[in-house]
N, C-alpha and C positions, 0 to 999 in steps of 0.2 A: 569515425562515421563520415562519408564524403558529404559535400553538397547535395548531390542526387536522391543519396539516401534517407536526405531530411524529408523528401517533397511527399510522400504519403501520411506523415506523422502532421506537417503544417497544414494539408488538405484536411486533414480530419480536425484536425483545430480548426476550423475556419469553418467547415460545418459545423460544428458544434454549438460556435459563435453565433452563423447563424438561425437556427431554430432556437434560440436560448434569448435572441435577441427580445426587447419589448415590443407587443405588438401595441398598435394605438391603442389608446382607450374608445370603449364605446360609453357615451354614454346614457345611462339609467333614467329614463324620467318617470318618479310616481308617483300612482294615483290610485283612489280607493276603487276596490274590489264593487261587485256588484251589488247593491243590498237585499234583492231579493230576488226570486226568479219572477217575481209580476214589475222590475225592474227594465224591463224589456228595450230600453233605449240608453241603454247604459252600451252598448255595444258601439254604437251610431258615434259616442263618445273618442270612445278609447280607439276606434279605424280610422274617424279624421284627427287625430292627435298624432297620430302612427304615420298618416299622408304628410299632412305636416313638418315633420321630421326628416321623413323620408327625401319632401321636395326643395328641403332645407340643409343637405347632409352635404353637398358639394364646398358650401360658405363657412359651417358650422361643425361639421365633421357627422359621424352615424350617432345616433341615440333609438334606443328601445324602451317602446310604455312600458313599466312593472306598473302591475296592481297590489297595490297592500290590504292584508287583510285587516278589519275591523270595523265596528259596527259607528260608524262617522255619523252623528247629527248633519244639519248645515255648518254650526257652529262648532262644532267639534274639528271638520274638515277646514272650515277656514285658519282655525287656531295650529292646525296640522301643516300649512303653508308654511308659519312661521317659526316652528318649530323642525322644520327640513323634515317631518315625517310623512308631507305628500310636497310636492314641488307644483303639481298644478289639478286646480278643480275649476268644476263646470257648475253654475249655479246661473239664477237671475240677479238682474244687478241692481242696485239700492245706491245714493249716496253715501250712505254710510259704508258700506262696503269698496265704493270706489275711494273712501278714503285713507281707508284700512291696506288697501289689496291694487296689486296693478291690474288693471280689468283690458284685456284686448281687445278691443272696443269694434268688433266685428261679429254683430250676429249672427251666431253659430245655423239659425234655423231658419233666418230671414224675417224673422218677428213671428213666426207662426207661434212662440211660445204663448206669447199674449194672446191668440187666437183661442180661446178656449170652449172647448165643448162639453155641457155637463154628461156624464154619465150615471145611467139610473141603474134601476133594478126593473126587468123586463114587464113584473108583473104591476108598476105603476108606470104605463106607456098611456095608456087612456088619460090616468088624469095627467098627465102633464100636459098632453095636448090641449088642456082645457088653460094652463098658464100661459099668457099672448101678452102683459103688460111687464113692464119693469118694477111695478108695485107686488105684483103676481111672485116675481124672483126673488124681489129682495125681503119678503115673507118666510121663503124656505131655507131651510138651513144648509149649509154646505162644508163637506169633509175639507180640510186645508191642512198644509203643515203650519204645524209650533213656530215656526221660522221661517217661514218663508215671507218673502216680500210682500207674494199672492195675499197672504191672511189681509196683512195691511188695506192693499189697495180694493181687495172688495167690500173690508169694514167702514172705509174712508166715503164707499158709495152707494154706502146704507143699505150692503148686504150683510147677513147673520153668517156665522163661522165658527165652528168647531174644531178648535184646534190641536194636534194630533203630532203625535212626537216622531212616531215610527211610521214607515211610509206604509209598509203592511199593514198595518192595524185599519188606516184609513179606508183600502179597500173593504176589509172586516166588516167596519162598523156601516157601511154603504150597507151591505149585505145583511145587518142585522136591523135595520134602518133606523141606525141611532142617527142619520143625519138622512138629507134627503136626496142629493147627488153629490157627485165629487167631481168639481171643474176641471179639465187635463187639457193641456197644451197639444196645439192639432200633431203636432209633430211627435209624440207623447202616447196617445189614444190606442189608435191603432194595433201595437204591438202588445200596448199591456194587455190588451183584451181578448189578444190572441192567446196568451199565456192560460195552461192548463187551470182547469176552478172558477173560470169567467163564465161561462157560460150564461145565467143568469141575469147579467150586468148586458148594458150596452150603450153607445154613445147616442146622446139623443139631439141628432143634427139638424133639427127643427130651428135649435136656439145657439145662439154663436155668442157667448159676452168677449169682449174686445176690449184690450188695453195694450197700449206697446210697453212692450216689457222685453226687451234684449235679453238674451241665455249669451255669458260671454265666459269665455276660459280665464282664470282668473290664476295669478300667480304671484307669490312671497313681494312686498312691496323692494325688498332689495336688490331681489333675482331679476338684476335687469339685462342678464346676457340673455338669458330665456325668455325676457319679454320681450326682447327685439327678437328672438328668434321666431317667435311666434307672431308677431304683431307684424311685419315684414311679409314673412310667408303666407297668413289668409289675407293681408292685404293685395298680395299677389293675387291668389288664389278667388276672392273674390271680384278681382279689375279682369281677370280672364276667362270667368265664368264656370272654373274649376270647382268652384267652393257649391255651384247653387247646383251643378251635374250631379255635384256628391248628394246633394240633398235630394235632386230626382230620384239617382239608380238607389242609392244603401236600400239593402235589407227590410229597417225597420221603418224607413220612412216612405217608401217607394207609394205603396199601396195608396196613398193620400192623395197623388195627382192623377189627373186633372183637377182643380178643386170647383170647378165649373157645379159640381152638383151643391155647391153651397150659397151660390149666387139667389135663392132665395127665401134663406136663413132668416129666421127671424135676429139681428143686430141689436144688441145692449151695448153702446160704445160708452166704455169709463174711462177718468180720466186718472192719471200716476202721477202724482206727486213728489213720488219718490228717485223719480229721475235726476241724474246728473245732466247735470250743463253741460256736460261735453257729449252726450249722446246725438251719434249721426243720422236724429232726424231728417236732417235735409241731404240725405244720400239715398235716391230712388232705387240705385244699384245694389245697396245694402238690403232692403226690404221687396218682399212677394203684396203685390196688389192687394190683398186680402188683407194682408197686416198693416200696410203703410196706414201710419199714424196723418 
């Protein structure tokens, strides 16, 4: 066999080689599935985690959200960090949990989480407008999660609380008036209420109770290449005003602004205890007027 004769056998070796070659990895980052369809900001979630990544991928290479399926408490999902069976969750943040958990210390909503709005049932809209004191609120009982922070900080400021394991259920029991509203974060309201079955319900934006309470992406205390990946990139993202557009346009949070029609809300400001010492209170850039603590 001559030389010449070799050169269509070595070309096909060498393609071969190359389509056979390794292509980079992409990597995986996951997070829990939705929990319900009255979940409705679960989405708002999982697209700036995905922008993140995405504006992150030239330093750190590509990565795509996976959602896992399973029915995740708070507690259940934080213990899933450290266990590699979610890599990053969105929750409010607590001391105790910033001791637990690396917390990216950029809030996700610009404080609106703290900004809460009770939601009722339509056919007690009368009497509530008759509630105008902070004695008046902290009388009535309110739907909350089992775990969440929320429970805490309005027990702490001598409001009643019904505490509620499944996020479902809460809406439920609103419905069945085993409690008598259910407080939602402004950022929060909107969309779950849009969800089929509300009807019924609706936010009653007379009364505003207030506390700053940061919603931060939280991830495995050892995963610190993904904390700086993330902690890097919304820090970006919020110095160039990218992070607070996304909270204009998205989907589920759009409809919220202007918040101009809430300028004469009746205001319950509480105060959180629960905060860590490193929270960047003193970042005007980090928080929306409304929330600034």
């Amino acid at each position: 066999m001559t030389p010449y004769s070799l050169l269509p056998l070595l070309f096909c070796l060498l393609m071969t080689q190359a389509w056979s070659a390794p292509v980079a990895t992409r990597q995986t980052v996951l997070v829990e599935s939705q929990r319900s369809a009255r979940d409705a900001s679960h989405d708002f979630y999982v697209d700036l985690l995905q922008l993140v990544l995405n504006n992150s991928r030239e330093q750190w290479g590509e990565a795509k959200v996976e959602e896992v399926n399973g029915d995740f408490s708070q507690s259940r999902a934080f213990a899933a960090l450290n266990s590699g069976q979610l890599h990053v969750f969105w929750a409010g943040t607590s001391k105790q949990r910033q001791q637990r958990f690396r917390a990216i210390e950029v809030p996700l909503f610009a404080g609106l989480l703290g900004v809460r709005v009770p939601v009722i049932r339509r056919d007690r809209l009368a009497e509530f407008r008759g509630y105008q004191t902070l004695v008046d609120w902290q009388g009535l009982l309110a739907c909350q999660g089992s775990q969440w922070p929320d429970s805490d900080i309005l027990e702490a400021n001598g409001f009643r609380v019904t505490r509620i394991a499944k996020f479902d259920l809460m809406y439920s029991m609103l419905k069945q008036g085993r409690c008598d509203y259910f407080p939602r974060g402004l950022n929060e309201v909107g969309a779950e209420l849009a969800a089929v079955g509300q009807q019924d319900l609706m936010a009653y934006e007379d009364v505003l109770i207030t506390y700053p309470f940061p919603m931060y992406f939280f991830v495995a205390k050892d995963n610190e290449a993904l904390y700086q990946r993330l902690s890097i990139t919304l820090e970006a993202m919020a110095a160039s005003g990218e992070l607070r557009h996304f909270l204009f346009s998205h989907p589920t949070t759009a409809g919220l602004f202007p918040l101009a029609r809430f300028d004469d809300s009746l205001r319950f400001r509480l105060t959180n205890a629960l905060l860590p010492e490193s929270t960047p209170l003193q970042r005007p850039e980090l928080w929306l007027p409304l929330a600034r603590p």
